[in-house]
C-alpha positions in Angstrom: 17.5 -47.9 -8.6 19.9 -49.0 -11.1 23.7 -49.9 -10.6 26.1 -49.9 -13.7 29.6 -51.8 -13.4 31.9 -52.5 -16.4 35.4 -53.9 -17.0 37.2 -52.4 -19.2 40.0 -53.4 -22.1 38.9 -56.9 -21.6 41.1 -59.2 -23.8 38.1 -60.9 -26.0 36.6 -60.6 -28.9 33.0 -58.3 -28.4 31.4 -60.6 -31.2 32.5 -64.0 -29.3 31.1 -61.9 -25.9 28.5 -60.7 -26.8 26.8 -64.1 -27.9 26.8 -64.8 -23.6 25.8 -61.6 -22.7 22.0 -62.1 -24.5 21.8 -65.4 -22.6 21.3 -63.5 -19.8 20.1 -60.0 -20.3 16.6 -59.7 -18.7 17.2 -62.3 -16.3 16.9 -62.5 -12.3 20.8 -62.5 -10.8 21.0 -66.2 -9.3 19.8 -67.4 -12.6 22.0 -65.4 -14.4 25.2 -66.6 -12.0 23.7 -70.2 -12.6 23.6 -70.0 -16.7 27.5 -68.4 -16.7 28.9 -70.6 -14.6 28.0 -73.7 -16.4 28.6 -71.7 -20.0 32.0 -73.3 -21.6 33.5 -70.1 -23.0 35.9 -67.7 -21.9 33.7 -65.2 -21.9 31.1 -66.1 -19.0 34.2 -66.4 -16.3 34.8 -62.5 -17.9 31.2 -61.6 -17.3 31.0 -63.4 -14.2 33.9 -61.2 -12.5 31.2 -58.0 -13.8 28.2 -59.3 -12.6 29.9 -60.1 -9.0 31.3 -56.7 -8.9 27.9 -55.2 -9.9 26.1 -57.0 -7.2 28.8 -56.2 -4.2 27.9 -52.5 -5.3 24.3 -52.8 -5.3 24.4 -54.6 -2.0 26.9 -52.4 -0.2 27.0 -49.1 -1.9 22.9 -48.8 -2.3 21.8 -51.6 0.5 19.6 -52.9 -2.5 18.5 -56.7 -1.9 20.5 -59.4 -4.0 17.1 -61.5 -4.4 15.5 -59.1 -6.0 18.2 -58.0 -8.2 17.3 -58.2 -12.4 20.1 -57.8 -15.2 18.5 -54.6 -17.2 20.9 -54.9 -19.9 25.1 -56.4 -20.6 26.5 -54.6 -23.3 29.7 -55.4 -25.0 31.4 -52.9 -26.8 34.7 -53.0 -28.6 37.9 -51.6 -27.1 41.1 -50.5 -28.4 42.3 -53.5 -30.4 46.0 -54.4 -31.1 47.3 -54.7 -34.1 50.6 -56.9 -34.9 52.0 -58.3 -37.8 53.4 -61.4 -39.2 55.7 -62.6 -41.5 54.3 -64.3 -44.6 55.3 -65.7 -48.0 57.5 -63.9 -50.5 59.0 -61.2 -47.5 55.5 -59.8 -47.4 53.5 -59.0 -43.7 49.9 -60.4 -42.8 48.0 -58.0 -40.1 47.3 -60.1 -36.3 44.7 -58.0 -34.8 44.1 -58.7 -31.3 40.2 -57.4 -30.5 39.7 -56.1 -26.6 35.9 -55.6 -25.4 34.3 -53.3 -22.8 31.8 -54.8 -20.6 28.9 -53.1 -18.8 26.1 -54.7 -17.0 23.2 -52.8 -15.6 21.4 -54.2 -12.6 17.9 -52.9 -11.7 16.6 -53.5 -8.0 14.0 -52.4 -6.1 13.8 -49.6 -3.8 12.3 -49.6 -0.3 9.2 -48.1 -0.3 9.0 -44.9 1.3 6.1 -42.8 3.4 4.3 -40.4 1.2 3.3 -37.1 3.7 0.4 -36.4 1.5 -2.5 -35.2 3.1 -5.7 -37.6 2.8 -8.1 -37.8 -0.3 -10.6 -34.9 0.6 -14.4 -36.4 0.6 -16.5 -35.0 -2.2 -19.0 -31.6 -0.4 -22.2 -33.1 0.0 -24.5 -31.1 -2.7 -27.1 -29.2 -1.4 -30.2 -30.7 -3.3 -33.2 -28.7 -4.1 -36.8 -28.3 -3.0 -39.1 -31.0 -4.5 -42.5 -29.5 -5.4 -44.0 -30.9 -3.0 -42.1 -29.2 -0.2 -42.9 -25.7 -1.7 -46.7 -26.2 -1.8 -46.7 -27.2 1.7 -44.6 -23.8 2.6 -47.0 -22.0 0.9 -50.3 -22.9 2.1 
């Protein structure tokens, strides 16, 4: 069962993002919770808030267990950006572009395992073997 969650229009650049979101694709959820909240950049604290959110919906919306929860992939994609611009030298304008991200973190956990109602491996038909020579000499006399 998988369980997407993503913030959107997050104010950070996706290349500064994206650096923390490898550290922890692949990885089992306490250990990913553990690397981001000892990561000094703005962007674990952002990718922490997903990560919680996708594990309250895997534990509440799906009744998947947290322990057994893996990150199958965080993806960082660019947003909208806002561009501004600045006075500079000689009355001319310098651009300010201010970079949003999209964040999307997929969780993987496993399901419970259900009852198959197939019917029972059939045993092989025992194969009727044929008369040894023996056997048909003794018929015959």
């Amino acid at each position: 069962m998988e369980v997407k969650s993503t913030s959107k229009y997050v104010p950070i650049s996706p290349k500064k993002a994206r650096d923390v979101a490898r550290a922890i694709q692949g990885l089992p959820v306490s250990t990913a919770l553990d690397i981001l909240t000892f990561t000094p950049k703005k962007a674990a604290a952002l990718i922490i808030k997903t990560l919680k959110t996708a594990i309250a919906d895997a534990e509440h919306n799906f009744s998947l267990d947290v322990s057994g929860l893996i990150i199958k992939e965080a993806v960082i994609g660019a947003a909208p950006s806002l561009s501004r611009f600045r006075a500079a030298a000689k009355g001319s304008a310098s651009p300010i572009v201010r970079r949003n991200s999209h964040i999307r973190i997929t969780l993987v956990g496993t399901e419970a395992k259900k009852r198959s109602l197939k019917s029972p491996k059939k045993k092989a038909a025992a194969i009727p073997q044929a008369e040894t020579p023996a056997e048909s000499t003794e018929e015959n006399v």
